[in-house]
C-alpha positions in Angstrom: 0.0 0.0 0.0 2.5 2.5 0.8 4.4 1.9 -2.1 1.9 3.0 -4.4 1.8 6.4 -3.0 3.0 8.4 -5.8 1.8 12.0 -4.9 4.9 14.0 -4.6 7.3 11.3 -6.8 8.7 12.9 -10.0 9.2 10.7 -13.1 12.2 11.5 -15.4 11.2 11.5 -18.8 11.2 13.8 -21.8 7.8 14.9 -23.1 6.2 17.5 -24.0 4.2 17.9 -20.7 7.5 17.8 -18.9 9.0 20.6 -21.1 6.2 22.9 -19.9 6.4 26.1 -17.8 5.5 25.0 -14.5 3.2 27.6 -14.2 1.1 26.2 -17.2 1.2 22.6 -15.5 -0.1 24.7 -12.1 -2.6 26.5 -13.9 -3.5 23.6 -15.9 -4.3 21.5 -12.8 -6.4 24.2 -11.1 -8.3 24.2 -14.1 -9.1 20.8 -14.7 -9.6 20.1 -10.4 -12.1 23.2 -11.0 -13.8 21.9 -14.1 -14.5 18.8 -12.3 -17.5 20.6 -10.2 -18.4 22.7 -12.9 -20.3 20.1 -14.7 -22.3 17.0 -13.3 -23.4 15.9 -16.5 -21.9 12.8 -18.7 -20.8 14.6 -21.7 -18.8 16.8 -19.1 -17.0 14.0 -17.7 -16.7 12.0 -21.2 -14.4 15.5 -22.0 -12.6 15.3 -18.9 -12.1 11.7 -19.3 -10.7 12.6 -23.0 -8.6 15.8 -21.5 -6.8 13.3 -18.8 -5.8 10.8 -21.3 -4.4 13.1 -24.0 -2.5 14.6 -21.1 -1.4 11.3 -19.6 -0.4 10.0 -23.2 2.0 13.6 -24.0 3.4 12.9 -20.8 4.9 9.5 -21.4 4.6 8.3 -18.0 2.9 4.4 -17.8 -0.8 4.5 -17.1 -0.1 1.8 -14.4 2.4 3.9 -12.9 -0.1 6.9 -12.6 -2.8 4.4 -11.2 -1.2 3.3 -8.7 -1.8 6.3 -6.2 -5.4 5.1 -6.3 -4.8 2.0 -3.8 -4.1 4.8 -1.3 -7.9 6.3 -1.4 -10.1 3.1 -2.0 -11.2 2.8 1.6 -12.3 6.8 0.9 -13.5 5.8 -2.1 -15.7 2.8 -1.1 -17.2 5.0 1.8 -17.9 7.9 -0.2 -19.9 5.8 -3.3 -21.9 4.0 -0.1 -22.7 6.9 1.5 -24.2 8.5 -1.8 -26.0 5.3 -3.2 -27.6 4.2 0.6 -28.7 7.9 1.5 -29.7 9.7 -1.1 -33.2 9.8 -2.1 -35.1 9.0 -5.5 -36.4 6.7 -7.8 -35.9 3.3 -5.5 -34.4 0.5 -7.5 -33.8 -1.9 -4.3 -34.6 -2.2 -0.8 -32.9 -4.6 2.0 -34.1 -3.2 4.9 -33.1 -0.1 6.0 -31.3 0.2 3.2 -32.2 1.6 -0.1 -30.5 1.9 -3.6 -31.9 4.8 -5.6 -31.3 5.4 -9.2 -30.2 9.2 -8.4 -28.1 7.8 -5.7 -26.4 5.1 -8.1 -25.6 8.5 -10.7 -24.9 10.7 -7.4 -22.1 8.0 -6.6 -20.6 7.5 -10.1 -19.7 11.1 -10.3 -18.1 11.4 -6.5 -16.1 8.6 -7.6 -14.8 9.7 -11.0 -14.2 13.2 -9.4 -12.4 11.6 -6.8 -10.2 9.5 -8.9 -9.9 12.6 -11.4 -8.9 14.0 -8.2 -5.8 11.8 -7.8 -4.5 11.1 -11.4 -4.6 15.1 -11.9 -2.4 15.8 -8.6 -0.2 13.3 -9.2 0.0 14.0 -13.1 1.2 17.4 -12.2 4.0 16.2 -9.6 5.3 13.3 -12.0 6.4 15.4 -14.6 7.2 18.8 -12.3 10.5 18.5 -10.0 10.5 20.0 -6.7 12.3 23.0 -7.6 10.2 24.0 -11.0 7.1 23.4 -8.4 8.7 26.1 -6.0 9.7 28.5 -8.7 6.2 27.7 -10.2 4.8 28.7 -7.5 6.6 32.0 -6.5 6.5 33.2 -9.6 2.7 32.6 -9.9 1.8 34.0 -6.6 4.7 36.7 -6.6 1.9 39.4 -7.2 1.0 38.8 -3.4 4.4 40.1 -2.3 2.9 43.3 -2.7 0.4 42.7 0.5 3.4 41.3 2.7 2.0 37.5 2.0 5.9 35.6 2.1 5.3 33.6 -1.2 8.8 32.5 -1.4 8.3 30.9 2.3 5.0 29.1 1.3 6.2 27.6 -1.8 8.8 26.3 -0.5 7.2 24.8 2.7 4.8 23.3 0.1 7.8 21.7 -2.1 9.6 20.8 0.7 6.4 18.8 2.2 5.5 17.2 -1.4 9.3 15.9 -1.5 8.8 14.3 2.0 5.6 12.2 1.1 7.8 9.4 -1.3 10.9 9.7 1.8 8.6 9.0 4.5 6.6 6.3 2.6 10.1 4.7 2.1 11.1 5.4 5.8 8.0 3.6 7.1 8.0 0.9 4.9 11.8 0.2 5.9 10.4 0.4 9.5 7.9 -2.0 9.4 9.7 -4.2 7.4 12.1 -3.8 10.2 9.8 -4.9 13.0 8.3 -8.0 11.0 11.6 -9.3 10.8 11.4 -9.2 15.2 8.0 -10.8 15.0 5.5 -8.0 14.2 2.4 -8.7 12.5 0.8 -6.2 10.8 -2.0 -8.1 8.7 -3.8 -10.0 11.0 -6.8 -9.6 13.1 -9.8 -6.8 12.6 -9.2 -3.0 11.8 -8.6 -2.1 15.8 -5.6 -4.7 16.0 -3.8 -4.0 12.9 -4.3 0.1 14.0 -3.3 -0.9 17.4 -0.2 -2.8 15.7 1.1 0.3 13.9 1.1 2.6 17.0 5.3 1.3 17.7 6.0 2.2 14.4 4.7 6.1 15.0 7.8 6.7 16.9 10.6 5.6 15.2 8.5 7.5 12.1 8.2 10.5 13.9 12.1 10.6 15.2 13.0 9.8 11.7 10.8 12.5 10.4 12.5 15.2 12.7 16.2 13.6 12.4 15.8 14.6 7.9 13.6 18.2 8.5 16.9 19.1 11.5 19.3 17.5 8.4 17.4 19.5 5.7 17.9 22.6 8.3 21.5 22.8 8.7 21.9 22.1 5.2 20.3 25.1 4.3 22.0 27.3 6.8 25.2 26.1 6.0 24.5 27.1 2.2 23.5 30.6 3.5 20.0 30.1 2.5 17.7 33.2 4.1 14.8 33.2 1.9 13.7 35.0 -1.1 15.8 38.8 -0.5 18.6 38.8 -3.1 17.8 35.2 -4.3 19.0 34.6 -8.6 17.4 31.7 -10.1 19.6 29.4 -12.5 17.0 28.8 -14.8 15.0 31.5 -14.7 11.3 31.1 -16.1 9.8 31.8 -19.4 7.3 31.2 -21.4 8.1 29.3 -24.6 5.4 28.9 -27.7 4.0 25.3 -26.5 3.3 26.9 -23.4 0.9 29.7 -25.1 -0.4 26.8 -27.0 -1.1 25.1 -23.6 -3.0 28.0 -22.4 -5.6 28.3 -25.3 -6.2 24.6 -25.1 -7.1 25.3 -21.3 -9.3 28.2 -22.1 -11.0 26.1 -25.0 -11.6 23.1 -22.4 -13.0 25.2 -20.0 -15.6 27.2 -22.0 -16.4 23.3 -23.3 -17.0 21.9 -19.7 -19.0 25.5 -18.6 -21.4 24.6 -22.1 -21.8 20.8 -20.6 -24.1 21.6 -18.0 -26.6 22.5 -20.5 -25.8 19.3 -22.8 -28.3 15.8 -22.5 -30.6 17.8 -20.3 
């Protein structure tokens, strides 16, 4: 499970999506997360669904690879389509008791779901093919404008880089940890949901030590490069827009006006 975590990995390949400004991959993905509740009818999502897979097949990266981060949700997942097919109210299609399947809450359901998994394979699309330092830059440059209001934008982008790159180490660190204490006789699988919570309490420590032990490493590191935020900072490849990126755009403003029609289409 932890392993197929892959919010906050990066995968080196060239493509065009990975040759993009990262503020046209940031925009992009703000875009396509907001379209998502723009529309609730089918021909909007058959658009998003043929959005995400031109994007996924320009940026080279397997589809298995990008799937993957879906294991991590499906308990979400399963309680959210449960909730919406047992409790909402309609047309009833099947009755066991107190329970009750409604056609509205079977089409309610369908649509949490794809937005949810949307959700995840647009995140993650966005940090496969962005590297922690375009995402910082991305976002400073994006949200420089706040500067002007005293908002520390150079701070908050890199806390949020910084926190991105930790998600793959500390899915590695406890992975190594409880591979660690099976090999003294822990058992994680066994038993109901209580004992196998109750039997990943001992590896919270050792998680959280580890945790502190790399941020007080990442620390020093930075003071002893003379690192003191944004005030005189150069950048080595400074940011620019190139012509695939202004390409990028229109397609983005094209999708968008699409989805926005969709909610009047098969009504």
């Amino acid at each position: 499970m932890l392993k197929d975590i892959t919010l906050g990995q990066y995968y080196p390949v060239d493509s065009v999506i990975h040759r993009l400004d990262p503020r046209t991959k940031l925009a992009g993905t703000m875009v396509f997360l907001v379209s998502l509740f723009v529309t609730s009818s089918p021909a909007g999502y058959l658009l998003a669904t043929a959005a995400l897979v031109i994007c996924i097949a320009l940026s080279r990266v397997p589809f298995g690879y990008m799937t993957r981060g879906l294991k991590a949700v499906f308990v979400i997942l399963l309680i959210s389509v449960s909730f919406n097919i047992f409790f909402t109210d309609g047309t009833v299609l099947f009755r066991a008791g107190p329970l009750r399947v409604t056609l509205e809450g079977i089409r309610l359901a369908a649509f949490m779901a794809l937005r949810l998994v949307y959700l995840v394979i647009g995140s993650s699309l966005m940090t496969l093919t962005t590297t922690p330092t375009q995402l910082t830059d991305g976002l400073e440059k994006s949200l420089g404008f706040l500067n002007k209001i005293g908002v520390p934008v150079h701070d908050i982008a890199m806390m949020m880089s910084i926190a991105l790159r930790f998600i793959p180490i500390l899915t590695e660190e406890t992975d190594k940890i409880m591979k660690a204490q099976k090999a003294r006789g822990a058992d994680f699988d066994s038993g109901g949901l209580i004992r196998k919570a109750k039997a990943l309490v001992p590896v919270l420590v050792p998680l959280f030590i580890a945790a502190f032990r790399r941020a007080s490493d990442l620390a020093l590191a930075m003071e002893s490069r003379c690192y003191h935020g944004s005030a005189g900072r150069t950048k080595l490849k400074p940011l620019k827009y190139a012509r695939r990126d202004y390409i990028a755009y229109v397609c983005l403003l094209v999708y968008f006006i699409l989805m926005i029609l969709s909610r009047g289409w098969g009504k």
